[in-house]
Every structure is written in structure tokens, then in C-alpha cells.
DRENLOVEX-614285 format. One record per residue (C-alpha): x, y, z; chain; residue number from 0; residue in three letters. Coordinates in Angstrom, 1 decimal, always signed. Each point is the difference from the previous one (the first is absolute). Layout:
<sites>
<<X,Y,Z>,"A",NUM,"ALA">
...
</sites>
This chain:
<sites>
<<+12.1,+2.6,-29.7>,"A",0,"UNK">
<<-2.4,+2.9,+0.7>,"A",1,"UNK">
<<+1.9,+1.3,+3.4>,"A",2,"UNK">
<<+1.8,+3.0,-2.0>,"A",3,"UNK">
<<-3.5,+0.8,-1.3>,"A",4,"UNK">
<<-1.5,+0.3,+3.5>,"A",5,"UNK">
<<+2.8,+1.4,+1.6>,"A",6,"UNK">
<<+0.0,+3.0,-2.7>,"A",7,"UNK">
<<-3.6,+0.2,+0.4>,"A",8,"UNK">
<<-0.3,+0.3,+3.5>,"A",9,"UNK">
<<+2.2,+2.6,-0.1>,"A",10,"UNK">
<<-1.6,+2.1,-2.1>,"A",11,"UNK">
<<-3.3,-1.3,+0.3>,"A",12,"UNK">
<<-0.4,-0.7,+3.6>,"A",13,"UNK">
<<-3.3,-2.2,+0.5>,"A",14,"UNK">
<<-0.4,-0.8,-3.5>,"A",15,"UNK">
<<+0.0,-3.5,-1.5>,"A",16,"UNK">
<<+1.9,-1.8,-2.0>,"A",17,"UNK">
<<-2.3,-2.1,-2.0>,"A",18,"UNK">
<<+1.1,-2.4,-3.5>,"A",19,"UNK">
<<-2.2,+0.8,-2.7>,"A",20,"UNK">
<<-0.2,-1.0,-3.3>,"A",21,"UNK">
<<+0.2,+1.7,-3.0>,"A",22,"UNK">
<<-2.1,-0.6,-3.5>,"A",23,"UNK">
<<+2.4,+2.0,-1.7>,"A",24,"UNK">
<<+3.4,-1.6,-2.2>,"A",25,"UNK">
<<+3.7,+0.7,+0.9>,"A",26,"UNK">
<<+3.0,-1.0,-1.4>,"A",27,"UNK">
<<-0.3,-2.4,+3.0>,"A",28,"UNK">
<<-1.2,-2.7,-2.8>,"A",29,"UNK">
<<+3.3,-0.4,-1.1>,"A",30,"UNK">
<<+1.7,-0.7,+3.4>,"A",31,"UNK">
<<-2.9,-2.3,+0.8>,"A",32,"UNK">
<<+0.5,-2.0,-2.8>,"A",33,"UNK">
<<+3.4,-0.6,+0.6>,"A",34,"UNK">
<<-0.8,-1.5,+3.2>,"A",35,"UNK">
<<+1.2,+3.7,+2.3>,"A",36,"UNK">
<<-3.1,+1.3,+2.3>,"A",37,"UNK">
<<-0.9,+3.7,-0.5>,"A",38,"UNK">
<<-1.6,+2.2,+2.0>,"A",39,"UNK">
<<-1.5,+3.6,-0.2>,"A",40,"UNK">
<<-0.1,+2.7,+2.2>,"A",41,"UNK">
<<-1.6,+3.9,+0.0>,"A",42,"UNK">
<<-0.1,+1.4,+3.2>,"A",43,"UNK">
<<-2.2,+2.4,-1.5>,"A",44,"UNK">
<<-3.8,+0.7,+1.1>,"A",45,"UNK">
<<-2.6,+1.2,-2.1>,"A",46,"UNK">
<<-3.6,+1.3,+0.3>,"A",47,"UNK">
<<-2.6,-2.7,+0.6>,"A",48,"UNK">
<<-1.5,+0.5,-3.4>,"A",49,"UNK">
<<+2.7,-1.5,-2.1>,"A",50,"UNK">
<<+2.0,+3.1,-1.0>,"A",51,"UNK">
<<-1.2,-0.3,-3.8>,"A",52,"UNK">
<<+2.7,-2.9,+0.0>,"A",53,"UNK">
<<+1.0,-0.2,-3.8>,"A",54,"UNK">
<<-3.1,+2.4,-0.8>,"A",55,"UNK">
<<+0.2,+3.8,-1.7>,"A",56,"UNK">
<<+0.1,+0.9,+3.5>,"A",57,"UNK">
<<+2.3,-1.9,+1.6>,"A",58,"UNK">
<<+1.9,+1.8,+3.1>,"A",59,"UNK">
<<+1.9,-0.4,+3.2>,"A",60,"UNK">
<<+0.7,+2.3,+3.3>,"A",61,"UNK">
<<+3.3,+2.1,-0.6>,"A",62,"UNK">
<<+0.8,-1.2,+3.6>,"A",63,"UNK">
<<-0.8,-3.8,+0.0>,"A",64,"UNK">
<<+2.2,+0.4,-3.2>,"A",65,"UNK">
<<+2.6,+1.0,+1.6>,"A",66,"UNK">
<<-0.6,-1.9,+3.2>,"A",67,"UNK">
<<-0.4,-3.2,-2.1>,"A",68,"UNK">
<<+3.5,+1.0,-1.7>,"A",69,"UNK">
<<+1.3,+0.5,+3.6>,"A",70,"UNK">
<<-1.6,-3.6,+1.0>,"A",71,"UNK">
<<+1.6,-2.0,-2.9>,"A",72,"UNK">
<<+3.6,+1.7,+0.5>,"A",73,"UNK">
<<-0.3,-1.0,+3.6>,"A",74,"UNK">
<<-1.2,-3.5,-0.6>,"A",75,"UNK">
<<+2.9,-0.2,-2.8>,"A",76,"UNK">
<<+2.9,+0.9,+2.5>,"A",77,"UNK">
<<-1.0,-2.8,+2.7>,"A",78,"UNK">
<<-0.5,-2.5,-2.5>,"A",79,"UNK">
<<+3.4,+0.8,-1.2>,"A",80,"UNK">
<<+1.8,+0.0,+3.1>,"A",81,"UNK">
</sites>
């Protein structure tokens, strides 16, 4: 299940990791899990070590792992698809 992840990774993050993680946030994933469907999440964006302000006045992100991590998931999508 997580080959198109570490393909796309490797590719544009040679050396780097892939690594499962889990989140204490909600999704809408709730929903699917109730009805019996797995969900999964995926970023493909880094941030700084301290946390980024997640969900704080000063919540930010890099402008390029934005758009690397927008690269990342449109990459991901397409092999997943087919």
C-alpha cells in the first residue's frame, strides 16, 4: 500500500524516510471508518522542528514545502489511479 508513497518520495526526496505516523488531529476519515472503509492521511510537507505554531496565532508553513507537498500528493494521486 505505501510503494507509491516511497517511490514519489525517493524521487524527490532521495535518502529520506518514509515513516507512518499518527496524527491527534480529526478528519472526515471518521465517517469512512465507521462505515467499515480504512482512511489514511498523507502531507508530504515538512515543517520546522518547533511545531510551526500548528493551529496557534502563528501558525505557518515554507512556501516551498507547500508547493513541494502539493507536487508530492498530485504525484502520489496519479500512481494510485493508474
Amino acid at each position: 500500500m505505501l510503494d507509491p508513497v516511497k517511490e514519489v518520495a525517493a524521487k524527490m526526496w532521495p535518502g529520506v524516510p518514509v515513516v507512518p505516523t499518527q496524527s491527534t488531529g480529526a478528519t472526515d476519515g471518521r465517517f469512512l471508518n465507521a462505515a467499515g472503509i480504512a482512511t489514511y492521511g498523507l502531507s508530504g510537507m515538512f515543517r520546522d522542528p518547533d511545531g510551526s505554531g500548528v493551529h496557534g496565532l502563528n501558525e505557518r508553513i515554507r512556501v516551498r514545502s507547500l508547493y513541494e507537498g502539493r507536487e508530492f500528493l498530485y504525484a502520489v494521486v496519479k500512481k494510485y489511479a493508474g
